[in-house]
Backbone as a ProteinNet text record, in pm:
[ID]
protein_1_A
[PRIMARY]
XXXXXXXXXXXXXXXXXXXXXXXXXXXXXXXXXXXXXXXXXXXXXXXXXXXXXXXXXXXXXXXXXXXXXXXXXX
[TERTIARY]
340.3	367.9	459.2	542.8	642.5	600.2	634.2	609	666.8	632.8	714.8	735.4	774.8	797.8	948.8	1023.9	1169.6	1159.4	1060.3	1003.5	1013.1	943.9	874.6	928.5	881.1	944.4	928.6	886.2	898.1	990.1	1076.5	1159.2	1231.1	1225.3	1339.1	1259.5	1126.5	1044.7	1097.9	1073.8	1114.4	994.9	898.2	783	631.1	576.4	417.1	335.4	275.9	179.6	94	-6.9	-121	-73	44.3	46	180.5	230	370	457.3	466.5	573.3	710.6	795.3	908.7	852.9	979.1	906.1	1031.7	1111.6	1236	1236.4	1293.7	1303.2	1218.3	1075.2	976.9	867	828.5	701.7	627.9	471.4	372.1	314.8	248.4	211.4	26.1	-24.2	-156.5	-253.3	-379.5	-431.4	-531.3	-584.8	-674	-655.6	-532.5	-437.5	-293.4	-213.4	-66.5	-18.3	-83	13.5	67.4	223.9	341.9	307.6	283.2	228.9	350.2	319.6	442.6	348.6	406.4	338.3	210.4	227.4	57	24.5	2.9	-123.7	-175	-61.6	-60.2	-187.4	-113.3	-287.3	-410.8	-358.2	-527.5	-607.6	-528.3	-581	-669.3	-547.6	-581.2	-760.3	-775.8	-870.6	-1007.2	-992.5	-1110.6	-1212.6	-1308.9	-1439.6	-1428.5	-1362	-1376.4	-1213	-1158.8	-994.7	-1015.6	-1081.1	-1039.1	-1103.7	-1185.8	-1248	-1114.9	-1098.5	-948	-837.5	-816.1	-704.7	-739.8	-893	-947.7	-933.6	-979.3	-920.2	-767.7	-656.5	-534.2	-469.9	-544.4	-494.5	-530.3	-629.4	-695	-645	-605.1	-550.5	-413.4	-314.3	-203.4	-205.4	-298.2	-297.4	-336.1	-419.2	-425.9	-313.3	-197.6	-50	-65.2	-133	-109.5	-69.9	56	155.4	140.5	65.1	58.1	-55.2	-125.4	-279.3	-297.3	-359.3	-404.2	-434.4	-517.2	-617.7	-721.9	-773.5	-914.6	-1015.3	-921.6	-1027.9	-1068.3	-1006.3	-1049.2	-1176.5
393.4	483	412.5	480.1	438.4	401.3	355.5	404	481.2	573.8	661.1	639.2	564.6	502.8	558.3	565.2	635	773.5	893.8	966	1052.4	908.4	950.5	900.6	889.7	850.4	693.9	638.9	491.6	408.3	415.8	354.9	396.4	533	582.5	606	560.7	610.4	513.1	560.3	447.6	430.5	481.3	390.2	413.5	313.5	284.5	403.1	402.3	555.5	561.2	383.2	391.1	369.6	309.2	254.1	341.4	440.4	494.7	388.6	256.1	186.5	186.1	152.4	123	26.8	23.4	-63.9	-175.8	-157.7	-228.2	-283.5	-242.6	-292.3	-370.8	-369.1	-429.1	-336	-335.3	-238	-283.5	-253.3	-290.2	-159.9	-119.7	-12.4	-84.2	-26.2	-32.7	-49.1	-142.8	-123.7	-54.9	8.3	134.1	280.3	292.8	456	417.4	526.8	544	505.7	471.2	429.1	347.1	358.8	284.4	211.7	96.8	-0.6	-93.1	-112.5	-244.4	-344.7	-458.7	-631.1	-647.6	-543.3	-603.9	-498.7	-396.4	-315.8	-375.5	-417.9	-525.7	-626.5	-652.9	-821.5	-786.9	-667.7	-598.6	-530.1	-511.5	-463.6	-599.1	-714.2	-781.1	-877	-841.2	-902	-822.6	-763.9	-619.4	-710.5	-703.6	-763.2	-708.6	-589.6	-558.7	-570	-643	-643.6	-695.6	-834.6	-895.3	-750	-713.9	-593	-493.8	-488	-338.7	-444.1	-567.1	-622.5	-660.3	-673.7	-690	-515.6	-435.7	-319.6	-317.9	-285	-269.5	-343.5	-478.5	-568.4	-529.1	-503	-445.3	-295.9	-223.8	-96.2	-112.9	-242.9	-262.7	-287.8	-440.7	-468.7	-343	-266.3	-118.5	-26.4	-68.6	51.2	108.8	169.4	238.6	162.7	189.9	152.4	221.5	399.8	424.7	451.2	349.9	307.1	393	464.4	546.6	472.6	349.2	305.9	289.8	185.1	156	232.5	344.4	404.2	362.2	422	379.7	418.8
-1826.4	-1716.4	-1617	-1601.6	-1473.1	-1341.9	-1235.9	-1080.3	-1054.8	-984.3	-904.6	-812.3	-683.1	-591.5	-562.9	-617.9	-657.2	-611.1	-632	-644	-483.4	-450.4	-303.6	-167.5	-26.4	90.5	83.5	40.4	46.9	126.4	30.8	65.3	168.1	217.8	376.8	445.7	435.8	579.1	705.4	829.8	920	989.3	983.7	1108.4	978	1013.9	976.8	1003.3	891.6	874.8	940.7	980.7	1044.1	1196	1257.8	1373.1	1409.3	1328.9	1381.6	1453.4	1432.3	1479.4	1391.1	1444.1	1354.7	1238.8	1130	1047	1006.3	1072.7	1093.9	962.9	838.9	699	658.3	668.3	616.3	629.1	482.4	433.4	303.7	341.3	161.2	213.7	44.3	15.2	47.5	118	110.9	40	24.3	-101.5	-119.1	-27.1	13.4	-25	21.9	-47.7	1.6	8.3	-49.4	106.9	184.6	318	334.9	376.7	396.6	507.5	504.2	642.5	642.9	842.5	879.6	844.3	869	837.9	955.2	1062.9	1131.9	1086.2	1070.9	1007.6	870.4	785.5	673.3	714.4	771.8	850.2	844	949.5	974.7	844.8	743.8	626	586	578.9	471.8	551.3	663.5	727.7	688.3	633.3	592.9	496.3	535.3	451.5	296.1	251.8	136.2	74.5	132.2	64.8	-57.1	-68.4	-143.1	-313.6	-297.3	-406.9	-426.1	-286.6	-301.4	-409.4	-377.1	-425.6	-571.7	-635.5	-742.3	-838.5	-781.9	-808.7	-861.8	-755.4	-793.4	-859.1	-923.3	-1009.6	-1168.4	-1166.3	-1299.3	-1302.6	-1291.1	-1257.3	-1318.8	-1256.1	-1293.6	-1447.7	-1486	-1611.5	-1683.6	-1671.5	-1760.3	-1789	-1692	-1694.6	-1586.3	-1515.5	-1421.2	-1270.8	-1289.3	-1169.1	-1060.5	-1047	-994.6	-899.3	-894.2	-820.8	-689	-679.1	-548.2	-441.7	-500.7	-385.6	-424.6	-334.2	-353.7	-282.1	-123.6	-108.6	21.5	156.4	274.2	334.7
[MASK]
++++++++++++++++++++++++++++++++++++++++++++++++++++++++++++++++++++++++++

């Protein structure tokens, strides 16, 4: 299976989904669900007592093919 990332706003969004800031050419896809985050909402994710499970998730998800991982699920 492909990504679809191509697909979708990704790449031309201009501000952060959770913090509506600009995102001044820097963006990760969330590992919770499909939100386009700047680098501090990024932090604040990655500080989450259950990241490291979300990031155990979307890793095994990948090795299965599916590129297109929803999320672990906020």
């Amino acid at each position: 299976m492909k990504c679809n990332m191509a697909k979708d706003n990704f790449w031309t969004k201009t501000t952060c989904d959770r913090c509506h800031k600009p995102l001044n050419g820097a963006r990760i896809m969330s590992m919770y669900n499909q939100d386009c985050l700047c680098m501090d909402c990024k932090q604040k994710e990655s500080e989450r007592e259950d990241y490291p499970e979300a990031v155990k998730a979307e890793r095994e998800a990948v090795a299965k093919g599916d590129y297109n991982f929803k999320g672990y699920g906020l």
